[in-house]
MDAnalysis code that builds the backbone (N, CA, C; Angstrom):
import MDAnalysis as mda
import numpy as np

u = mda.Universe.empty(237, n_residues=79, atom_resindex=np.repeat(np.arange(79), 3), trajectory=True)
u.add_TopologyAttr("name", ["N", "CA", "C"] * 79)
u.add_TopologyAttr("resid", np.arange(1, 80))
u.add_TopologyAttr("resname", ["UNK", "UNK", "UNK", "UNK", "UNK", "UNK", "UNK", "UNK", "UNK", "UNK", "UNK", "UNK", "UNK", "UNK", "UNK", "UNK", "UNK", "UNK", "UNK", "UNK", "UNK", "UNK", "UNK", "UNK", "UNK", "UNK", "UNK", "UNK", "UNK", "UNK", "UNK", "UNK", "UNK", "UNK", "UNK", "UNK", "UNK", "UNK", "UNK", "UNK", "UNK", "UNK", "UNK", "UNK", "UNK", "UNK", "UNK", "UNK", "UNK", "UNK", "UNK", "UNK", "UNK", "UNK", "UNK", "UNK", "UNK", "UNK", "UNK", "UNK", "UNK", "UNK", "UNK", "UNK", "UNK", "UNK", "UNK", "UNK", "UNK", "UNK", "UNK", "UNK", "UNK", "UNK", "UNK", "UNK", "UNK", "UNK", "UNK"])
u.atoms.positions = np.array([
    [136.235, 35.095, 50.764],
    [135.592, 35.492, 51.995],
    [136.442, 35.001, 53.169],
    [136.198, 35.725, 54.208],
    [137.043, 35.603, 55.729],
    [136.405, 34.201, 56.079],
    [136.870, 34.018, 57.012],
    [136.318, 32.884, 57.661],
    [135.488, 33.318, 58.968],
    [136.352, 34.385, 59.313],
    [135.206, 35.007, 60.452],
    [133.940, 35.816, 59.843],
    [134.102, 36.023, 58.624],
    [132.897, 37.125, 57.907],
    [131.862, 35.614, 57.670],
    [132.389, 34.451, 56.998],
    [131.639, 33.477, 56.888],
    [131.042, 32.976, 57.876],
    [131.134, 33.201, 59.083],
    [130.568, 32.697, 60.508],
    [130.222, 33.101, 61.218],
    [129.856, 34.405, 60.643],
    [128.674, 35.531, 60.859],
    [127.059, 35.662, 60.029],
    [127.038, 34.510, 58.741],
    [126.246, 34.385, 57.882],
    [125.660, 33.659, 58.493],
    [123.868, 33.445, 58.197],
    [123.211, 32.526, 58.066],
    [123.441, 31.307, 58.200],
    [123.018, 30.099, 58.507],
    [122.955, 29.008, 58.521],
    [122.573, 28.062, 57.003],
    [121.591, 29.281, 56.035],
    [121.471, 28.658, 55.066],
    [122.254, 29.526, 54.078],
    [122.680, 30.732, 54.351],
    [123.217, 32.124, 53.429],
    [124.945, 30.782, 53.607],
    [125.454, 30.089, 54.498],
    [126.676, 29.220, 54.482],
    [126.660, 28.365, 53.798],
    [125.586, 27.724, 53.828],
    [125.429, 26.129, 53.196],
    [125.354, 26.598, 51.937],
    [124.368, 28.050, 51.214],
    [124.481, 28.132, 49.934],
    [125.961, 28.872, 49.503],
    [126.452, 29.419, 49.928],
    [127.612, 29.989, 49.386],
    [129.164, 28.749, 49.425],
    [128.962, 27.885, 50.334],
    [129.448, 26.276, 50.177],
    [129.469, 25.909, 49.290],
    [127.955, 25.713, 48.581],
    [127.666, 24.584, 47.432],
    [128.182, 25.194, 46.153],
    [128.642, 26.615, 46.212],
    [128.415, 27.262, 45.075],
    [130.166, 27.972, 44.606],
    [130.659, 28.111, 46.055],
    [132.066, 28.460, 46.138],
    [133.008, 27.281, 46.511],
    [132.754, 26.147, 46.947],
    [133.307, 25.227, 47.781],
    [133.922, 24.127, 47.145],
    [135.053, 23.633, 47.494],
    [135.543, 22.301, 46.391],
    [135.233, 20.932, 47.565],
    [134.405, 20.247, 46.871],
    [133.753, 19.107, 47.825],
    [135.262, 18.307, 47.898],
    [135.801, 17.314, 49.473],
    [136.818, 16.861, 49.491],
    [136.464, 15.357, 49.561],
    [135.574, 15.104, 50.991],
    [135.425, 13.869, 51.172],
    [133.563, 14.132, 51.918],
    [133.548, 12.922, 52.150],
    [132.021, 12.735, 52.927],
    [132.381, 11.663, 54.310],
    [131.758, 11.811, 55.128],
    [132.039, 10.245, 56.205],
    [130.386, 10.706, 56.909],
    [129.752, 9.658, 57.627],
    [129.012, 9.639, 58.626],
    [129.295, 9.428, 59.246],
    [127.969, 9.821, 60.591],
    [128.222, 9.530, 62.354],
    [127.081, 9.892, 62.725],
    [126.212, 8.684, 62.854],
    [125.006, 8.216, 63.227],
    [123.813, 8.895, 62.192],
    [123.612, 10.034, 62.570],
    [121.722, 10.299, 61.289],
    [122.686, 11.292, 60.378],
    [124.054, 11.979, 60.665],
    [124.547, 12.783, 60.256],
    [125.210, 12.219, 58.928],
    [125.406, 13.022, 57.640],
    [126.600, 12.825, 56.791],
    [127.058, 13.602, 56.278],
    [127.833, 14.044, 56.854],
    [128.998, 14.948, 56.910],
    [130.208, 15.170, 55.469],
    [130.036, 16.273, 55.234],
    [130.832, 16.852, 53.861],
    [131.897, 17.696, 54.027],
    [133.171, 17.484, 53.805],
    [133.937, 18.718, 53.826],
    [134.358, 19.091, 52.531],
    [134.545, 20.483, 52.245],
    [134.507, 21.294, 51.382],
    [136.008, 22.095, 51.783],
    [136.211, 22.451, 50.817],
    [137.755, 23.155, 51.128],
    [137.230, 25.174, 50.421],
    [137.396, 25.946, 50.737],
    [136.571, 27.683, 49.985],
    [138.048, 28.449, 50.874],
    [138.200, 29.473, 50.226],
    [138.655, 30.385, 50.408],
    [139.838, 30.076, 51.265],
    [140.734, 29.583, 51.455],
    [141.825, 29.123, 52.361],
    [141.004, 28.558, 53.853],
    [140.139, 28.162, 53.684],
    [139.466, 27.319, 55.026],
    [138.692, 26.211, 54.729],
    [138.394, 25.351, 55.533],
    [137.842, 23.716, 55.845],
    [136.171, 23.712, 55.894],
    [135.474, 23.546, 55.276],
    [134.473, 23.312, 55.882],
    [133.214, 22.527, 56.188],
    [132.874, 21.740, 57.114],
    [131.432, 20.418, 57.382],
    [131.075, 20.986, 57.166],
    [129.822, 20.215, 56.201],
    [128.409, 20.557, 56.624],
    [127.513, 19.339, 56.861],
    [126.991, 19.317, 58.238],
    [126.299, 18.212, 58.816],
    [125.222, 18.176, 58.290],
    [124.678, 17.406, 57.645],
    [123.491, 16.967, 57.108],
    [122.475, 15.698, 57.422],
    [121.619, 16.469, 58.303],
    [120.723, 15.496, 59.016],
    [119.879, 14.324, 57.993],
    [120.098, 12.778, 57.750],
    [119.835, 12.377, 56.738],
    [118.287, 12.387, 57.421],
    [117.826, 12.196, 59.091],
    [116.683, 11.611, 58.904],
    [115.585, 12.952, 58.511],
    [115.863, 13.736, 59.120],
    [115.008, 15.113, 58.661],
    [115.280, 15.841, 57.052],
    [116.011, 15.232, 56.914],
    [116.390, 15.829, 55.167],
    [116.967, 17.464, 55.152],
    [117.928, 17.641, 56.142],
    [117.952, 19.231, 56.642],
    [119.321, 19.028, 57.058],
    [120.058, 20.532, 56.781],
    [121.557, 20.688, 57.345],
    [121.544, 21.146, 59.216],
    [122.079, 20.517, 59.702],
    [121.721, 20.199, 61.005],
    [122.633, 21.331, 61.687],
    [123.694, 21.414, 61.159],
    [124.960, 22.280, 61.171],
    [126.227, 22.781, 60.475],
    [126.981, 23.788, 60.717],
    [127.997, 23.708, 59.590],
    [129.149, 23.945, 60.467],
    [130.140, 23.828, 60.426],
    [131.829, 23.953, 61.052],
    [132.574, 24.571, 59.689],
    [133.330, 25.413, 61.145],
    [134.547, 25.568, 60.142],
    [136.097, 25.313, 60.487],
    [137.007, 25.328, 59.827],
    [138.210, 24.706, 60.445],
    [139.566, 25.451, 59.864],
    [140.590, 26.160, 60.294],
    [141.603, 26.765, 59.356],
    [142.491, 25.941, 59.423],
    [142.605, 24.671, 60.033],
    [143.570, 24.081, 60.048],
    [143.171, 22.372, 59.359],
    [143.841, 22.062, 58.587],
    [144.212, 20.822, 57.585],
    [144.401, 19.850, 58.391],
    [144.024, 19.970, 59.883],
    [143.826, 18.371, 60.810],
    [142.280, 17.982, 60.537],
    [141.186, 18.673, 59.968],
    [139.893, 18.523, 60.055],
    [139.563, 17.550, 59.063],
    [140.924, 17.271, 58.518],
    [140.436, 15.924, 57.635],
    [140.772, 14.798, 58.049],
    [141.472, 14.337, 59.219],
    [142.249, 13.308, 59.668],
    [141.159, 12.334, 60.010],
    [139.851, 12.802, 60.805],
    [138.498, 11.377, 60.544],
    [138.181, 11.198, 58.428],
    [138.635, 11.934, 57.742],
    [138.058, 11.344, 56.584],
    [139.088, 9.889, 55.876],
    [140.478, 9.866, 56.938],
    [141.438, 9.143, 56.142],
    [141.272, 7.969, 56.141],
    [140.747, 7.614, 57.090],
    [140.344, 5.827, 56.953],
    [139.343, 5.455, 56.070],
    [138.386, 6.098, 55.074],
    [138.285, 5.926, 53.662],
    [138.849, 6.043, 52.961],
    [140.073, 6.481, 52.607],
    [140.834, 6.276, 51.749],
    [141.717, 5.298, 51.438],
    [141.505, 4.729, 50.207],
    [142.307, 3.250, 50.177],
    [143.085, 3.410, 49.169],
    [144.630, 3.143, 49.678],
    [145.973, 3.156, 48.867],
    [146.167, 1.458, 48.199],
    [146.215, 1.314, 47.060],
    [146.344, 0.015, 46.866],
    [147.594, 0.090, 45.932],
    [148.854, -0.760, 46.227],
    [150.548, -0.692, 45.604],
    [150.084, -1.874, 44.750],
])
């Protein structure tokens, strides 16, 4: 799928075709949010997940491979 055809879908028609097409990468929070990126179809994509309402709050999308640069400071290289 396009990325512009994907961001013309639903709010939940995204989140399910995410969970189902999507390769989970990393997770981080920021404040009630916890945030998932998923890598689908040659594009990036959050999905904000409101922890206190139990509900996806929002989704992003990103074509460019900088949208992971807040996930890198979880990652720990140990030599």
């Amino acid at each position: 799928m396009l990325e512009e055809i994907f961001n013309l879908q639903t709010l939940e028609e995204k989140a399910s075709y995410t969970w189902k097409n999507g390769n989970y990468l990393a997770k981080r929070v920021m404040g009630v949010f916890s945030i998932n990126l998923y890598y689908v179809d040659d594009f990036f994509i959050e999905i904000y997940f409101n922890r206190k309402e139990n509900s996806v709050g929002w989704i992003k999308t990103y074509a460019s491979h900088r949208c992971y640069e807040p996930y890198l400071e979880k990652i720990k290289i140990e030599l």
